[in-house]
Backbone and ligand atoms as CSV (ligand in chain L), in Angstrom:
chain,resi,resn,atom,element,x,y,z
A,1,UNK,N,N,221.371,181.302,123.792
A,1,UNK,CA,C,221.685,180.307,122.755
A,1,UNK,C,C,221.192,178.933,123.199
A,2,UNK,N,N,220.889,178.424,122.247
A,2,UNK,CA,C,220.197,176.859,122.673
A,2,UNK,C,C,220.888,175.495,122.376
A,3,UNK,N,N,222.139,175.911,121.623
A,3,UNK,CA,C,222.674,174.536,120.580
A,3,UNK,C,C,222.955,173.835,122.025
A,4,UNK,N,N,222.679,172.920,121.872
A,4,UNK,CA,C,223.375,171.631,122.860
A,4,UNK,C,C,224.976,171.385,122.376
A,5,UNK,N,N,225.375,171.882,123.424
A,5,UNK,CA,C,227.281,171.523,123.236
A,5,UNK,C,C,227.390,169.952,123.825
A,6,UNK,N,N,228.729,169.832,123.585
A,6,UNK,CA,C,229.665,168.408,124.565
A,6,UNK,C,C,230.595,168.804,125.237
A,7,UNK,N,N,230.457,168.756,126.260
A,7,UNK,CA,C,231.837,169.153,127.951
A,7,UNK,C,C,232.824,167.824,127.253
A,8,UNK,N,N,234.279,167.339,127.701
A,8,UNK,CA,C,235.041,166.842,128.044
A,8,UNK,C,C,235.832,167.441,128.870
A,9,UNK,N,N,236.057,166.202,129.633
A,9,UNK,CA,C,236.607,166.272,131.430
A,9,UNK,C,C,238.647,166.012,130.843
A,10,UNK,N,N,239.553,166.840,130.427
A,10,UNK,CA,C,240.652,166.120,130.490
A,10,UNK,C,C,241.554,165.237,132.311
A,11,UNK,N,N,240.779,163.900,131.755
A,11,UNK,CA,C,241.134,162.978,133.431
A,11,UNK,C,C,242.552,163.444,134.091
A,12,UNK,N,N,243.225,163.357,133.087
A,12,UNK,CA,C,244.754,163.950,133.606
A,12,UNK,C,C,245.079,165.302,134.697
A,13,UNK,N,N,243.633,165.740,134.006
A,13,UNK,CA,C,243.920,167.237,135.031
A,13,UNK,C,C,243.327,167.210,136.317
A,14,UNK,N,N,241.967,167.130,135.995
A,14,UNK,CA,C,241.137,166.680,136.784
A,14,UNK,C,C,241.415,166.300,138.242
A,15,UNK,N,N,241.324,167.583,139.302
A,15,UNK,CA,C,241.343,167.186,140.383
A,15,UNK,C,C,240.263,166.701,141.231
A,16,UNK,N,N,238.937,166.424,141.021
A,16,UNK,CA,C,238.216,165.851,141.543
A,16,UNK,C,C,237.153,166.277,142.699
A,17,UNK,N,N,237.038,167.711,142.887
A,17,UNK,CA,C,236.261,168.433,143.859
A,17,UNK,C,C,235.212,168.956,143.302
A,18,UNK,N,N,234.771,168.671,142.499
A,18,UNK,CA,C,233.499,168.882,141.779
A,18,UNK,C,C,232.839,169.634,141.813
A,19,UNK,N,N,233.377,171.061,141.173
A,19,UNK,CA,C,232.703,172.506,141.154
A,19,UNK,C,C,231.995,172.447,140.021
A,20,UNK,N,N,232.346,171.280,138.912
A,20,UNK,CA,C,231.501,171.382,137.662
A,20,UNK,C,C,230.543,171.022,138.143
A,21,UNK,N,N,229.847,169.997,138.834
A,21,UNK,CA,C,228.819,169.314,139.205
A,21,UNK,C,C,228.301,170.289,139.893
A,22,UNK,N,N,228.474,170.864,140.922
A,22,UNK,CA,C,227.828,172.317,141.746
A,22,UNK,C,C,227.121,173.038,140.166
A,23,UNK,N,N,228.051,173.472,139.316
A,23,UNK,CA,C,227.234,174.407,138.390
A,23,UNK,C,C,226.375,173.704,137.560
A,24,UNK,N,N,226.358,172.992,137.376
A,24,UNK,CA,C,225.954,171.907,136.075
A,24,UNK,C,C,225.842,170.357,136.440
A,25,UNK,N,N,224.920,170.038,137.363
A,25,UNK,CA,C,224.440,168.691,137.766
A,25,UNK,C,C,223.985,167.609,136.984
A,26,UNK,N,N,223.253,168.368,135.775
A,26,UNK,CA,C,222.440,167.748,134.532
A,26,UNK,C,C,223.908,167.229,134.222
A,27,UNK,N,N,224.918,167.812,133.829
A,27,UNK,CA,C,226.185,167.530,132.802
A,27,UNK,C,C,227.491,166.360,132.998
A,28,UNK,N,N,227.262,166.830,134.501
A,28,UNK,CA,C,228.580,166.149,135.252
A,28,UNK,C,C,228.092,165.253,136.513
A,29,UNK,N,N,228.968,164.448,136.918
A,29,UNK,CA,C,229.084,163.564,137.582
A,29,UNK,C,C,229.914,163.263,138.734
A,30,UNK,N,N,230.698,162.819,138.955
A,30,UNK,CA,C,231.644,162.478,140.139
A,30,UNK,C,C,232.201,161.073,140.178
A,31,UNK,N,N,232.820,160.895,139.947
A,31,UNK,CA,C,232.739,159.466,139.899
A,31,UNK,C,C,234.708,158.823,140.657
A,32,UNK,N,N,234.864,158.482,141.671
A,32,UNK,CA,C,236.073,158.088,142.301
A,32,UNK,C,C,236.975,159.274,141.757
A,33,UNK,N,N,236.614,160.336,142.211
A,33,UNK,CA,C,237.127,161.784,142.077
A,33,UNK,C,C,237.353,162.235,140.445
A,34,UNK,N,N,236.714,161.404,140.270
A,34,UNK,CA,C,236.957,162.464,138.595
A,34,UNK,C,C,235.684,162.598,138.435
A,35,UNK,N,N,235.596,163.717,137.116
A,35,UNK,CA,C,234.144,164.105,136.961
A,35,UNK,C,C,233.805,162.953,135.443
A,36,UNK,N,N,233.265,163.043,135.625
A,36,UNK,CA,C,232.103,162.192,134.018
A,36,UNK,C,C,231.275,162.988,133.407
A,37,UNK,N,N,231.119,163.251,132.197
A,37,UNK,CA,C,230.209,164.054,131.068
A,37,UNK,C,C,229.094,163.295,131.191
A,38,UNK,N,N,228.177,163.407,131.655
A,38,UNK,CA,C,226.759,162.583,131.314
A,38,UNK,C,C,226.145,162.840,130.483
A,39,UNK,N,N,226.132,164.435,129.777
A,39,UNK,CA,C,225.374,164.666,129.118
A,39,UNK,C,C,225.639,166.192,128.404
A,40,UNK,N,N,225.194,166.128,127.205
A,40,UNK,CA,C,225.641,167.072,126.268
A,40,UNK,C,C,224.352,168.566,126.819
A,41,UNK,N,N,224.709,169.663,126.780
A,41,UNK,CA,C,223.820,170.850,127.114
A,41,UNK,C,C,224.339,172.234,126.809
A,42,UNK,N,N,223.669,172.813,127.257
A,42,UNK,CA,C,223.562,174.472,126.437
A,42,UNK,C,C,225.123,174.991,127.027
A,43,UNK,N,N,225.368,175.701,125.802
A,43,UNK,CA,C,226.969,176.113,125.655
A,43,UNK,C,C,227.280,177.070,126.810
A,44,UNK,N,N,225.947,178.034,127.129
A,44,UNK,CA,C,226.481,179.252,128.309
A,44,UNK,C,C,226.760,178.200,129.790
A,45,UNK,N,N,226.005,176.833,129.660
A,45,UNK,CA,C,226.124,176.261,131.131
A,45,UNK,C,C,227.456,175.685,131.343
A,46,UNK,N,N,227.563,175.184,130.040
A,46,UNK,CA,C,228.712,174.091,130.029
A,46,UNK,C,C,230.236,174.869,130.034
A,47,UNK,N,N,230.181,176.403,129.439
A,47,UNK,CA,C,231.159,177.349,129.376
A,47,UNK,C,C,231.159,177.721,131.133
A,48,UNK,N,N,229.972,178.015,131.877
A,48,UNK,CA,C,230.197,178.624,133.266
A,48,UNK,C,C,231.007,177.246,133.823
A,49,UNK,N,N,230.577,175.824,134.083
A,49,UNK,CA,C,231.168,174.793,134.453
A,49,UNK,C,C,232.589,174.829,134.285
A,50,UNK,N,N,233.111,175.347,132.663
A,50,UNK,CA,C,234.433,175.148,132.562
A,50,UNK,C,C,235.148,176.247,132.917
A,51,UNK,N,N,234.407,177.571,133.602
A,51,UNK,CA,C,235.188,178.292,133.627
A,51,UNK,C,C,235.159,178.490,135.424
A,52,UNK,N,N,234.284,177.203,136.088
A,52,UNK,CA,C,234.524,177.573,137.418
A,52,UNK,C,C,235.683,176.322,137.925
A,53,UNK,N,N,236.006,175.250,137.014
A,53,UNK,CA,C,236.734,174.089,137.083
A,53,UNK,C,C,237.867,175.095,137.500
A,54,UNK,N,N,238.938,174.649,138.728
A,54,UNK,CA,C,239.996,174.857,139.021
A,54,UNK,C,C,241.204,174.620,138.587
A,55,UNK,N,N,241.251,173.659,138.000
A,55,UNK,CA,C,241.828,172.615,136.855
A,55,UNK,C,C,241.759,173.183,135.672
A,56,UNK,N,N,241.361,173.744,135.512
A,56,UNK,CA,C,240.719,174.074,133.713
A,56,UNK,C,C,240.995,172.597,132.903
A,57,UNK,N,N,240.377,171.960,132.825
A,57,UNK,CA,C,240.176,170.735,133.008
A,57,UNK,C,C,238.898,170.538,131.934
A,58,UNK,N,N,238.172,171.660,131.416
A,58,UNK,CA,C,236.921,171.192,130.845
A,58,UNK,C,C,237.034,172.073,129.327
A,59,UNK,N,N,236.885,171.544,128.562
A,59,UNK,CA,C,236.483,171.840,127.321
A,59,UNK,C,C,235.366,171.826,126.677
A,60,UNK,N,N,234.712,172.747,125.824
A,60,UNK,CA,C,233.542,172.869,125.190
A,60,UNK,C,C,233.538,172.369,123.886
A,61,UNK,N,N,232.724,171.524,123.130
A,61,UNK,CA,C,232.754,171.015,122.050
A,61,UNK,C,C,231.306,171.571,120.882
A,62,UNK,N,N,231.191,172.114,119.974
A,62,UNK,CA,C,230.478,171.944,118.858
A,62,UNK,C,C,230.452,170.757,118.283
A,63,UNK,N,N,229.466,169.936,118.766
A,63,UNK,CA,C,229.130,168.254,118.069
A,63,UNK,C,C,229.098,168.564,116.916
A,64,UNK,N,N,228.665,169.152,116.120
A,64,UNK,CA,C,227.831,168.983,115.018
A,64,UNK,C,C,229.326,169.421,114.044
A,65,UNK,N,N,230.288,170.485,114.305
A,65,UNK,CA,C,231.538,170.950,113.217
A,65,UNK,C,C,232.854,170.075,114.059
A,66,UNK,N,N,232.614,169.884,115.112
A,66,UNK,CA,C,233.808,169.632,116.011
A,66,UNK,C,C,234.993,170.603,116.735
A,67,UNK,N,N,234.200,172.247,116.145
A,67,UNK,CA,C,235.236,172.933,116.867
A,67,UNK,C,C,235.456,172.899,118.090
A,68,UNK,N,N,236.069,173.458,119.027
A,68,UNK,CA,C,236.262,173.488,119.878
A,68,UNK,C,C,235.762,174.944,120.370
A,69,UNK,N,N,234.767,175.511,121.160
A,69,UNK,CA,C,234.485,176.817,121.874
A,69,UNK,C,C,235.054,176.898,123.139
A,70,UNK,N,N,235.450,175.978,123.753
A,70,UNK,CA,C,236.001,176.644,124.833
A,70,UNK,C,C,236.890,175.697,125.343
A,71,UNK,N,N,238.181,175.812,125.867
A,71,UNK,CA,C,238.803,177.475,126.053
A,71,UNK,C,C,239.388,178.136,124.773
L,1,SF4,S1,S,235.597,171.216,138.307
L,1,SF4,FE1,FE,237.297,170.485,137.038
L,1,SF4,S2,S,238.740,169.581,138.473
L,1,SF4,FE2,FE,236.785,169.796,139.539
L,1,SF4,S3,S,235.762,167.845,139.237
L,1,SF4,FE3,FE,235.075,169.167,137.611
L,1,SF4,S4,S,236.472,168.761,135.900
L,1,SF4,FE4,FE,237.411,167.945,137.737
């Protein structure tokens, strides 16, 4: 699949060891232990990112309807 999704990081959860960034470098960030969305990308990457987050901490977004795909 190709649609470009949107990650959000919920900060609250967010413990800050940055396994999203390991899977998905293009996407995420690091930033004084939280992660940052830099950038919107393909749903299978942004789904592996949220499903290696320890935190479950990451959500998948459909820009374009606003559903939510993941979790
Ligand atoms: S994997 Fe989850 S807990 Fe770890 S930095 Fe990324 S969003 Fe935060």
């Amino acid at each position: 699949m190709t649609m470009n999704c949107k990650a959000r990081v919920d900060e609250n959860s967010c413990s800050g060891h940055g396994d999203c960034v390991d899977v998905a470098p293009t996407n995420f960030l690091l930033d004084d232990d939280l992660a940052e969305v830099i950038a919107d990308g393909p749903l299978e990457l942004l789904i592996e990112a949220a499903e290696a987050c320890p935190a479950a901490a990451i959500s998948v977004i459909d820009p374009s309807s606003g559903e939510q795909l993941y979790p």
